[in-house]
ZASE-803699 format. One record per residue (C-alpha): x, y, z; residue in three letters. Coordinates in nm, 2 decimals, always signed. Example, Ala and Ser with C-alpha at 12.3 -4.5 7.8 and 13.67 -1.06 7.14 Angstrom:
# ZASE-803699
+--------+--------+--------+-----+
!   east !  north !     up !   r !
+--------+--------+--------+-----+
!  +1.23 !  -0.45 !  +0.78 ! ALA !
!  +1.37 !  -0.11 !  +0.71 ! SER !
+--------+--------+--------+-----+
# end
This chain:
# ZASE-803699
+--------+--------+--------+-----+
!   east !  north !     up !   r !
+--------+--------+--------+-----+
! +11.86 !  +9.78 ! +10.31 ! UNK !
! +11.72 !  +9.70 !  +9.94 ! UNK !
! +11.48 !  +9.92 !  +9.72 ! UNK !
! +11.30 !  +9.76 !  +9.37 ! UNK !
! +11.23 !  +9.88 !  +9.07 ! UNK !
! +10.94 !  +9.79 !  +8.94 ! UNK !
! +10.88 !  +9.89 !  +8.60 ! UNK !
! +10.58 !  +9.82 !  +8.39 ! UNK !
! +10.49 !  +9.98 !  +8.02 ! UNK !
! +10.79 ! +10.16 !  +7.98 ! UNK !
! +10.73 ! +10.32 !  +8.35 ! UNK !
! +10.91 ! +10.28 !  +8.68 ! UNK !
! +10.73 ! +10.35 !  +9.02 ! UNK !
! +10.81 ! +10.56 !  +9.29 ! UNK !
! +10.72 ! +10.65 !  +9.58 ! UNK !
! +10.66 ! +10.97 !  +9.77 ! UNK !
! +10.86 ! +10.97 ! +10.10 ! UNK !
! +10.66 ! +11.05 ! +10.44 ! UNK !
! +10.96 ! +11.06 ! +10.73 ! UNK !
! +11.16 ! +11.12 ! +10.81 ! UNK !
! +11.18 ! +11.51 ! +10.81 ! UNK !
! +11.48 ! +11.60 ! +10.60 ! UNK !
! +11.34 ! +11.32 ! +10.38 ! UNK !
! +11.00 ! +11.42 ! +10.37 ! UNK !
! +10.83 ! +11.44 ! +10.00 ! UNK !
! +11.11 ! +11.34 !  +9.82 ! UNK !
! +11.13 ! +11.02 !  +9.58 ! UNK !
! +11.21 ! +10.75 !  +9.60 ! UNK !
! +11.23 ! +10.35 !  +9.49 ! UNK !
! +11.08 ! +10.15 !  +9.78 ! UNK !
! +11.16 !  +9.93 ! +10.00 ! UNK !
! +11.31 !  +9.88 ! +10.35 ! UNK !
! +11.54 !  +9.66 ! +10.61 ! UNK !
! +11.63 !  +9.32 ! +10.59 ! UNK !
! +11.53 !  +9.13 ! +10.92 ! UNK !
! +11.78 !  +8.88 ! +11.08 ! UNK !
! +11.76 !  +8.56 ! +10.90 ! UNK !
! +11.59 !  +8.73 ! +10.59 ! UNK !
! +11.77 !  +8.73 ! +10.26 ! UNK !
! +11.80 !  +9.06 ! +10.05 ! UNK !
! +11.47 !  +8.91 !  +9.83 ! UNK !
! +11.29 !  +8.81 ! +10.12 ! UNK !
! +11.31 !  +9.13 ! +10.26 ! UNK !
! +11.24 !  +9.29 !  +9.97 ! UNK !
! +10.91 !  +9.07 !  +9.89 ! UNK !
! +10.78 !  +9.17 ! +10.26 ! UNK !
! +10.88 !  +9.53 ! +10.22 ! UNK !
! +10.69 !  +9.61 !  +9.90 ! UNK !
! +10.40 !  +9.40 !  +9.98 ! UNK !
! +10.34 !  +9.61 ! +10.35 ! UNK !
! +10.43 !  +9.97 ! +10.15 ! UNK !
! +10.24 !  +9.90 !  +9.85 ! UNK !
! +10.05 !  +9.63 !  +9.88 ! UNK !
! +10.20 !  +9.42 !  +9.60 ! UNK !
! +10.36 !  +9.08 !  +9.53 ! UNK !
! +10.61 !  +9.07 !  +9.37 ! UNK !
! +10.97 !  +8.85 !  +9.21 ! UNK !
! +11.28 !  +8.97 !  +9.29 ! UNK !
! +11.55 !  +8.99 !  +8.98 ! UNK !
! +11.89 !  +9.10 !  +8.90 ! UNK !
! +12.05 !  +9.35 !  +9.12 ! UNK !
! +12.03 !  +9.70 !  +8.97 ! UNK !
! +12.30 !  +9.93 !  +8.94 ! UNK !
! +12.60 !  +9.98 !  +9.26 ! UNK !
! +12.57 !  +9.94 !  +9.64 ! UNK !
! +12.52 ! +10.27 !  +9.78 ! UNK !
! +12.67 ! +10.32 ! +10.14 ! UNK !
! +12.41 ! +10.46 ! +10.38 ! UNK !
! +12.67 ! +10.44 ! +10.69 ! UNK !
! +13.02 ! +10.26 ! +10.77 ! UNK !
! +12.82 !  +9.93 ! +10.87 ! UNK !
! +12.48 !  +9.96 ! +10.61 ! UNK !
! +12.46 !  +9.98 ! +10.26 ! UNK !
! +12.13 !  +9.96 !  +9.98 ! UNK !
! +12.14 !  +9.73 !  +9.73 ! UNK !
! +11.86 !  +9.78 !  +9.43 ! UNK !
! +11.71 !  +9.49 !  +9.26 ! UNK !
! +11.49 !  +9.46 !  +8.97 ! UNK !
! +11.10 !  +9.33 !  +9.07 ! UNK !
! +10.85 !  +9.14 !  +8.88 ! UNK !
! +10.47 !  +9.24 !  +8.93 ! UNK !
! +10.27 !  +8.96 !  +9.06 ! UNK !
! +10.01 !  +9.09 !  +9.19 ! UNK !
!  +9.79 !  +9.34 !  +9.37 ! UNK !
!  +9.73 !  +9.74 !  +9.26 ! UNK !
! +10.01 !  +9.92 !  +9.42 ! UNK !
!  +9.88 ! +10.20 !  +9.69 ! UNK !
! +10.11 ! +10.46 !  +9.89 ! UNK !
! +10.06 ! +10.25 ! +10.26 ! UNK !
! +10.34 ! +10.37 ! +10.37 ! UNK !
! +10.40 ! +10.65 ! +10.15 ! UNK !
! +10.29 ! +11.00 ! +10.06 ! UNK !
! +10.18 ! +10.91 !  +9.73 ! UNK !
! +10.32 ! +10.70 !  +9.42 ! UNK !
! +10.37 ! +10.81 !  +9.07 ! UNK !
! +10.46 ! +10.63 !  +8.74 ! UNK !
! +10.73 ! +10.82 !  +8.56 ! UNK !
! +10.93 ! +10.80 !  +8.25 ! UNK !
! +11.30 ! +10.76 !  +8.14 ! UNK !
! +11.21 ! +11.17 !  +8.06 ! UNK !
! +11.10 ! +11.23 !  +8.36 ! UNK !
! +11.37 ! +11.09 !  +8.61 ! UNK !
! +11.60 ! +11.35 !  +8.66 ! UNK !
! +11.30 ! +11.60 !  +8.76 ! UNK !
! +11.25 ! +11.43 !  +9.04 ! UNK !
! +11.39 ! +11.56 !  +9.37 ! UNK !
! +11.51 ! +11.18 !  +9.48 ! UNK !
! +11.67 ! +11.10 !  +9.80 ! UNK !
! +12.05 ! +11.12 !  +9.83 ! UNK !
! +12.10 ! +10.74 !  +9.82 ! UNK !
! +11.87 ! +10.65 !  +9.53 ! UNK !
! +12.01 ! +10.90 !  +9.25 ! UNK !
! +12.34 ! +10.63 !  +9.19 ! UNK !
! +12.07 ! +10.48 !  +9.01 ! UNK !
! +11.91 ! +10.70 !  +8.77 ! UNK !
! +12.16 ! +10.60 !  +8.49 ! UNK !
! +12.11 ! +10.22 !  +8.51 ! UNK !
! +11.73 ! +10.30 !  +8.54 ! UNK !
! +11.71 ! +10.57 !  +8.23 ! UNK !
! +11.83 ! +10.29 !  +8.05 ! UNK !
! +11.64 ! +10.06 !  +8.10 ! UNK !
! +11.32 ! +10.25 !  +8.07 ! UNK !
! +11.42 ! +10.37 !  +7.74 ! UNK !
! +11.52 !  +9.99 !  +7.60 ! UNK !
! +11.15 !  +9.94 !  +7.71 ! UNK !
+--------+--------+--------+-----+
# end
């Protein structure tokens, strides 16, 4: 699984979760699963262009691994905007938020590990 970051103006976005249930309207960094014979990046590239409807360049990695289950963990990278206005396809809604504004948001269990790595480099923007 990989999520990005995509940060623009001293802003990351996020997106609004639809499913499942328990996961319903919380926050988080989007993204999805890697397909056999996909790399991380691939995936990643398809993944944010189908949710949001953006191109994007995949970066560094971001932050730690976070295990999901013994056999699947999430990896975060850093994206690039290429291209395309970003729209909530396959979520709720999207929001831009701020280094401030992180820690209000009620984030899915997996993607919190990041909210350090991220703070900091929203506010180095």
């Amino acid at each position: 699984m990989v999520a990005g970051a995509l940060i623009a103006d001293a802003a990351l976005l996020v997106a609004q979760r639809n499913r499942p249930p328990e996961l319903a309207g919380r926050w988080e960094l989007p993204g999805g699963k890697v397909a056999p014979g996909e790399t991380e990046a691939e995936a990643l590239v398809r993944e944010l262009k189908e949710e949001l409807g953006v191109d994007v360049e995949v970066g560094a990695r971001l932050g730690v691994e976070v295990a999901l289950t013994e056999s699947m963990v999430l990896r975060a990278f850093r994206v690039h905007h290429r291209g395309g206005s970003p729209s909530p396809n396959d979520h709720r809604a999207l929001r831009w938020v701020t280094a401030a504004e992180l820690h209000d948001l009620d984030w899915v269990p997996a993607d919190r590990a990041w909210i350090p790595e991220l703070t900091a480099l929203l506010s180095a923007r």
